[in-house]
C-alpha angles and dihedrals in degrees: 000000000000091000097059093044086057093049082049101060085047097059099043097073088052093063091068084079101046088096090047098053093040083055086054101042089047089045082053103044126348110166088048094061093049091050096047085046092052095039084053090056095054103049085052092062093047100083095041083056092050091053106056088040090060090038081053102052091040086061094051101048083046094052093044085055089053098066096045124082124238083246092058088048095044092050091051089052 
């Protein structure tokens, strides 16, 4: 615990700069970082998407199962 409040007061004084290299970044290349913001995102959803397609597709092969008897199933194996 000591050792994260002295990381803390470390770090306070450098947020003082945060305005001033967002300035910069955005001075250097702005549309890039847009782009690359927007792209991060994305692929942050991707895997959320992914998700609740496969959970989807998972509750409809369940519930189709769930209408056909075990003799209809054995006779497709």
């Amino acid at each position: 615990m000591i050792k994260f409040a002295s990381k803390l007061r470390k770090l306070l004084p450098q947020l003082a700069y945060i305005p001033q290299t967002l300035k910069l970044v955005w001075t250097a290349a702005g549309y890039w970082t847009v782009t690359w913001a927007v792209l991060v995102v994305l692929l942050g959803i991707l895997p959320v998407a992914q998700v609740y397609l496969f959970k989807t597709a998972i509750d409809s092969f369940v519930a189709v199962l769930g209408t056909v008897s075990t003799q209809q199933i054995s006779g497709l194996l």
